[in-house]
C-alpha positions in Angstrom: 0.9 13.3 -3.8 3.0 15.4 -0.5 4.7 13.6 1.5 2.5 13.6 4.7 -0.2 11.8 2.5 1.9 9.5 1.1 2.8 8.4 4.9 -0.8 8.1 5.7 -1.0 5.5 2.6 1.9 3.8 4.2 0.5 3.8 7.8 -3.2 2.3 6.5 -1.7 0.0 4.6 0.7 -1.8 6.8 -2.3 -1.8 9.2 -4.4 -3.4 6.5 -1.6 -5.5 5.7 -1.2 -6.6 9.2 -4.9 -7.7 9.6 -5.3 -9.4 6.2 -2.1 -10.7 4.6 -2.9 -9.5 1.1 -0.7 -8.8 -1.4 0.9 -5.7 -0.8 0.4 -4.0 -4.4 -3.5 -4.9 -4.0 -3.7 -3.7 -0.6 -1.8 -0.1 -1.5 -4.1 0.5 -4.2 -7.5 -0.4 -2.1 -6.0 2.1 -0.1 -5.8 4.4 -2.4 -9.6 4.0 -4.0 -10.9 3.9 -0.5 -9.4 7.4 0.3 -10.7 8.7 -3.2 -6.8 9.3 -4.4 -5.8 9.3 -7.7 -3.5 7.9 -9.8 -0.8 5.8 -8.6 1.2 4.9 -5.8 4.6 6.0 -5.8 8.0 4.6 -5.5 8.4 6.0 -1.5 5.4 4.2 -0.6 6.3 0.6 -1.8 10.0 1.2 -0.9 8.7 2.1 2.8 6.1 -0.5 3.1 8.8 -2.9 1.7 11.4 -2.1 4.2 8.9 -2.3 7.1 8.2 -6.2 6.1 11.9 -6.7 5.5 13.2 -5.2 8.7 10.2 -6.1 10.9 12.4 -8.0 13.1 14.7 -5.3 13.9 12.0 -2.8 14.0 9.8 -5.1 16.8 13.1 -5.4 18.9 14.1 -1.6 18.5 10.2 -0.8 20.0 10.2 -3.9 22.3 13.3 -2.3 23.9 11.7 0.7 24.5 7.9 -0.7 25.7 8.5 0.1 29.7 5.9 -2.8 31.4 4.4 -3.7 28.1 4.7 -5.8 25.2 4.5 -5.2 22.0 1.5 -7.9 21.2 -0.6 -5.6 23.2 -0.2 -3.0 20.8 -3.5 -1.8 18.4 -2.6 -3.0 15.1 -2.9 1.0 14.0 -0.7 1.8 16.8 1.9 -0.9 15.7 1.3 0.2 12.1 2.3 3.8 12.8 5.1 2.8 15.5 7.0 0.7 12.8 6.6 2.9 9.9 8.1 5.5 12.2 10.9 3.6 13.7 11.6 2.7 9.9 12.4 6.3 9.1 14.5 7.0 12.2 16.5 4.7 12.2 16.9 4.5 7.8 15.5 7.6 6.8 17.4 10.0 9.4 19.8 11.7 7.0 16.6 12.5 4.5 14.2 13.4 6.5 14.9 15.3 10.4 13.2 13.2 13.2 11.3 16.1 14.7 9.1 15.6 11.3 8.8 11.7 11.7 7.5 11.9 15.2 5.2 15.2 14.6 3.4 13.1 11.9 3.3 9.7 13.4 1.4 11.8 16.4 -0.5 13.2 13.6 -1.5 9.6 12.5 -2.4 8.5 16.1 -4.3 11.4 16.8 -6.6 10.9 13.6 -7.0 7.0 13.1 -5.8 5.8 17.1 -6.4 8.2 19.9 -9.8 7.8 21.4 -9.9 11.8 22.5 -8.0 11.4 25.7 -4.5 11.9 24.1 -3.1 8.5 26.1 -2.6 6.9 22.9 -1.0 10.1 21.7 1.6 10.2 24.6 2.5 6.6 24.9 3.5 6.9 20.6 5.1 10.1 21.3 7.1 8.7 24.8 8.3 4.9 22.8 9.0 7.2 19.6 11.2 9.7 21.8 12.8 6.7 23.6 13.9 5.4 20.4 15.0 8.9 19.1 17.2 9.3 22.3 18.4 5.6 23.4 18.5 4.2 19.7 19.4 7.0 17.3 21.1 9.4 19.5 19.7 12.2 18.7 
C-alpha cells in the first residue's frame, strides 16, 4: 500500500472514529473492507491514528490558533479528520516527509471526501494548513 493511500485510511478512519468511538483496530480494518483493500493495515497507519488520539489536545490548540473568526466545533468531522492528521505530520513528521506533500494531499482529501465543488472548503484547509506551516512550524 503507497503512502497517499495509506493517508486516506488514516483520514476515514479518524473521521469514523470521531463519529462512532469504536475501537480503533476494528474501525481501521472496516475501513479497509469497505474500500475493497487488501491485506493488512500497516504500522504507519496505527502509529498515525495513534498519535492523532494521543496529541489531540495539542493538535486542537495548534488549529484553534489558527481558525481566524471560527471555532474549531464548527468544523465537518471530515474536515477536522483531515486538519488533524495533517497538523500531526507537520508538526511530528516534518523531518520525514516535506510539508509541501502533507498539504498537497490533505487538499487532495478535502477535494474528494469534503469540498462540495465550490473549492471553499478546499481554501479554508489549504489557508489554516498554511497558517500552521508559517506561524507554527516555521517553514
Amino acid at each position: 500500500m503507497n503512502r497517499k493511500k495509506e493517508r486516506e485510511i488514516i483520514v476515514l478512519s479518524l473521521y469514523s472514529l470521531e463519529l462512532s468511538g469504536n475501537d480503533i483496530y476494528e474501525t481501521v480494518h472496516y475501513v479497509l473492507e469497505q474500500n475493497k483493500i487488501n491485506g493488512k493495515a500497516t504500522d504507519y497507519i496505527y502509529e498515525s491514528i495513534n498519535g492523532v488520539i494521543t496529541n489531540s489536545e495539542k493538535l486542537d490548540q495548534v488549529i484553534s490558533n489558527e481558525l481566524e473568526n471560527y471555532h474549531i466545533d464548527r468544523l465537518s468531522y471530515m474536515d477536522l479528520a483531515i486538519i488533524r492528521f495533517a497538523t500531526y505530520e507537520l508538526l511530528f513528521k516534518n523531518e520525514e516527509i516535506h510539508f509541501a506533500v502533507i498539504i498537497n494531499e490533505a487538499i487532495e482529501l478535502t477535494r474528494k471526501y469534503s469540498d462540495l465543488g465550490d473549492n471553499k472548503a478546499v481554501a479554508f484547509n489549504n489557508s489554516v494548513l498554511d497558517k500552521i506551516k508559517k506561524n507554527v512550524i516555521n517553514i
